[in-house]
C-alpha positions as CSV (number, residue, x, y, z in Angstrom):
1,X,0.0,0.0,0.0
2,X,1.6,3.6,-1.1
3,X,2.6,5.6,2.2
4,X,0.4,8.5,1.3
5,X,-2.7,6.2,0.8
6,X,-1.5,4.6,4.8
7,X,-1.3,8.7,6.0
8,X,-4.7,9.4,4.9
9,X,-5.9,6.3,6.7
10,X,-4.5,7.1,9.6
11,X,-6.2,10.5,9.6
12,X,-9.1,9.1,8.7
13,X,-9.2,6.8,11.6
14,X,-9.5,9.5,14.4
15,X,-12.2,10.9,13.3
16,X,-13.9,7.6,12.0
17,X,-13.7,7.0,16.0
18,X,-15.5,10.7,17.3
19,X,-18.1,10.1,15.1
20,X,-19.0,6.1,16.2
21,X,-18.7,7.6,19.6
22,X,-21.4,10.5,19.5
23,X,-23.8,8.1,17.2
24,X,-23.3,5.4,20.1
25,X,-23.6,7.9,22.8
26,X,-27.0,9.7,21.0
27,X,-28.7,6.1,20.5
28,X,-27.8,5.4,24.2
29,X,-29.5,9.0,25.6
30,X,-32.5,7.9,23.0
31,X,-33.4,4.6,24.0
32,X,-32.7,5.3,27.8
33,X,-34.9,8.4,27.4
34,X,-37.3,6.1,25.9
35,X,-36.6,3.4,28.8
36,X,-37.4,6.3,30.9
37,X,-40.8,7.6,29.7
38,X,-42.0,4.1,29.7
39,X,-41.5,3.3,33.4
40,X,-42.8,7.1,34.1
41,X,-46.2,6.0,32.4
42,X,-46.0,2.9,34.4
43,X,-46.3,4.8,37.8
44,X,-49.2,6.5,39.1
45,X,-49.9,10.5,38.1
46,X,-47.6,12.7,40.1
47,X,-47.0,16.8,40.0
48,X,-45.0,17.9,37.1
49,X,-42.6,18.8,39.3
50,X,-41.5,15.1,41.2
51,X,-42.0,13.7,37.2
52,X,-39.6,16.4,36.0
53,X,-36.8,15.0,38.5
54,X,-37.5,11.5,38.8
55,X,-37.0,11.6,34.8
56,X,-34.0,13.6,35.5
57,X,-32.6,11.3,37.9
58,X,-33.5,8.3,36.2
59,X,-31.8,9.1,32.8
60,X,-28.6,10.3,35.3
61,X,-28.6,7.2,36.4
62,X,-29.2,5.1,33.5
63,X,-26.8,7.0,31.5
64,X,-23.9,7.1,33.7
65,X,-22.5,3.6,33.3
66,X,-22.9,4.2,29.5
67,X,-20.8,8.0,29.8
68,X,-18.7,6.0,32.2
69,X,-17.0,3.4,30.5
70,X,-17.3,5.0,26.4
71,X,-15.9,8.1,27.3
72,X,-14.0,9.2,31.0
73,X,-12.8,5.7,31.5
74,X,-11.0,5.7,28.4
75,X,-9.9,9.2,28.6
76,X,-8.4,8.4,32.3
77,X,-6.7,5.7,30.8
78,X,-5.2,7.3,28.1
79,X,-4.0,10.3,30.2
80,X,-2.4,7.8,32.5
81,X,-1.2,6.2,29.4
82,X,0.3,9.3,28.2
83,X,2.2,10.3,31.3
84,X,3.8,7.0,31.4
85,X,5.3,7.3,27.9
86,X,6.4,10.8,28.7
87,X,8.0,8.9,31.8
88,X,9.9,6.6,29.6
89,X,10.8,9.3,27.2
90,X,12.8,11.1,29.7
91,X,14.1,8.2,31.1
92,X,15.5,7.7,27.7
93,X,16.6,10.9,26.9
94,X,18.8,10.6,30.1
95,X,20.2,7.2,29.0
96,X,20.8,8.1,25.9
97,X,23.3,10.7,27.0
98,X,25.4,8.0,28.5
99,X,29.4,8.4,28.6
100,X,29.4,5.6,25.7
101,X,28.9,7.1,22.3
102,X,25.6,6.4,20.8
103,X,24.6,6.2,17.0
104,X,20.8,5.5,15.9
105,X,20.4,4.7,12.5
106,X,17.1,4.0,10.4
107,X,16.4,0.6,8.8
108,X,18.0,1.8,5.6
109,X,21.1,2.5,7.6
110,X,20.6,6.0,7.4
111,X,21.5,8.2,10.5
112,X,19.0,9.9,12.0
113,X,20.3,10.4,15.7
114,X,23.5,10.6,17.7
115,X,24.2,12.0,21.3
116,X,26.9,14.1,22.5
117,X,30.1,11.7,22.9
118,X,29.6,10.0,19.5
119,X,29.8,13.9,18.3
120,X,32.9,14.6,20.8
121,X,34.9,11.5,19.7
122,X,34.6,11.4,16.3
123,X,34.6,15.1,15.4
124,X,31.5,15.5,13.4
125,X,28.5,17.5,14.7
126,X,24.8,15.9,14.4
127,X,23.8,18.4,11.1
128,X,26.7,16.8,9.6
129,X,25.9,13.1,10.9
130,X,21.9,13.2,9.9
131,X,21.6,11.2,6.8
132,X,25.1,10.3,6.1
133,X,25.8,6.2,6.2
134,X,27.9,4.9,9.5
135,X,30.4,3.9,6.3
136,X,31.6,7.6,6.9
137,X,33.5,6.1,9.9
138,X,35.4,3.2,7.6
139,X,39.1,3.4,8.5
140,X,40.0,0.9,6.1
141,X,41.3,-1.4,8.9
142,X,38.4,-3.8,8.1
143,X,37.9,-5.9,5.1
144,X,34.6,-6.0,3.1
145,X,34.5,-9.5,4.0
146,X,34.5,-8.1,7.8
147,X,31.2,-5.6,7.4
148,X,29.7,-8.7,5.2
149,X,29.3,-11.1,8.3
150,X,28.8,-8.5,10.4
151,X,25.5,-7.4,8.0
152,X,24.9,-11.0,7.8
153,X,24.4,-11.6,11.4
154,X,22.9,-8.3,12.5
155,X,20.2,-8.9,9.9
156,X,19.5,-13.2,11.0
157,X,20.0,-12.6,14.3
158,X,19.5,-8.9,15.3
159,X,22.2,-8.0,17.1
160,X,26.3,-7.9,16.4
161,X,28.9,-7.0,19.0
162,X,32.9,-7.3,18.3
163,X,35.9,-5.0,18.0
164,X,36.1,-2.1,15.1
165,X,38.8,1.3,14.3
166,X,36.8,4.1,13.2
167,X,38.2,7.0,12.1
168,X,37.4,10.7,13.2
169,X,36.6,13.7,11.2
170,X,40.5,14.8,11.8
171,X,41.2,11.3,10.3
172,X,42.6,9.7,14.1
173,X,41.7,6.0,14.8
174,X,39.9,4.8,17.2
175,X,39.4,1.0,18.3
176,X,36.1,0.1,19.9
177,X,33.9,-2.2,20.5
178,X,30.8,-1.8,18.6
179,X,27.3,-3.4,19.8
180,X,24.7,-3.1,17.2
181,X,20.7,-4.1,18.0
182,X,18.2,-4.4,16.0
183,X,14.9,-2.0,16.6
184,X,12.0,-3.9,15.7
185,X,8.2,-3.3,15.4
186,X,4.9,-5.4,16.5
187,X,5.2,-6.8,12.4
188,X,8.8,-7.9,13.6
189,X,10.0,-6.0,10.6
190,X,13.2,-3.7,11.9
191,X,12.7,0.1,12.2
192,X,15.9,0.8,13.6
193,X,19.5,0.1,14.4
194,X,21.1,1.4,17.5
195,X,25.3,1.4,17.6
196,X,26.9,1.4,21.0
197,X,30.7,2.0,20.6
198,X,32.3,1.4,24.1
199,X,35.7,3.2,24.1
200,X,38.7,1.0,24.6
């Protein structure tokens, strides 16, 4: 399915939701309202008054369980839901400014994040990082053969970790040991790579 055709369906789907909601939450008011009139024409004549709050309190009551679990249920839920991704989002943001440098890559190998240290130790600043291929880092001390197995494994199993020289911006280089995981999403399919280059 084209991208642009998934967009629109995911803008779509919002909406598609508000309006099942009111047309569920207007048939619920109308038949409890219905409910309501016909066990007011069950009891005996009262003042306009009493049947003017008993049919009041009655709908309240009837209606509540309905307003309860279709809408503030789920709206408590996904408030609480919400702070606990913000939660994790700052814990993350703290871990990933770690000592270790850090290199996030798309599944197309494509940089799209790096924190401080990777900047710091090899030279280049994250404008000049986003996009670029980790290839930028080759020192040449590697074979193709090497990046070959490790591409093979990463992409069987997921995750690679062994020794590697990468070479700065200035053109120094750097031995380290490289740890590379897979990101993957609820399809299995991989979204993501993240690099861990421990110092040695």
């Amino acid at each position: 399915m084209p991208e642009d055709s998934l967009t629109t369906d995911r803008k779509k789907e919002p909406h598609q939701s508000v309006v099942r909601l009111l047309i569920v939450l207007t048939g619920s008011v109308f038949f409890t309202e219905v409910l309501v009139m016909f066990l007011l024409a069950a009891l005996p004549p009262m003042p306009k008054l009493a049947s003017v709050l008993l049919d009041a309190a009655l709908l309240s009551a009837l209606l509540f369980p309905i307003f309860y679990f279709l809408v503030f249920r789920p709206l408590l839920q996904n408030i609480t839901e919400r702070r606990q991704a913000e939660d994790e989002l700052r814990v993350a943001a703290v871990a990933f400014e770690i000592k270790d440098p850090i290199l996030i890559t798309d599944a197309n190998a494509k940089i799209i994040r790096a924190n401080k240290m990777f900047s710091h130790v090899t030279g280049y600043s994250l404008e000049e990082l986003i996009g670029q291929n980790p290839r930028i880092l080759n020192s040449g001390r590697q074979s193709k053969a090497f990046y070959e197995k490790m591409w093979q494994q990463l992409l069987r199993t997921g995750f690679w970790s062994g020794e590697i020289r990468n070479k700065s911006k200035e053109g120094h280089v750097n031995p380290c040991r490289l740890t590379i995981t897979a990101v993957k999403n609820e399809q299995k399919e991989t979204t993501h790579y993240i690099a861990i280059y421990n110092r040695m």
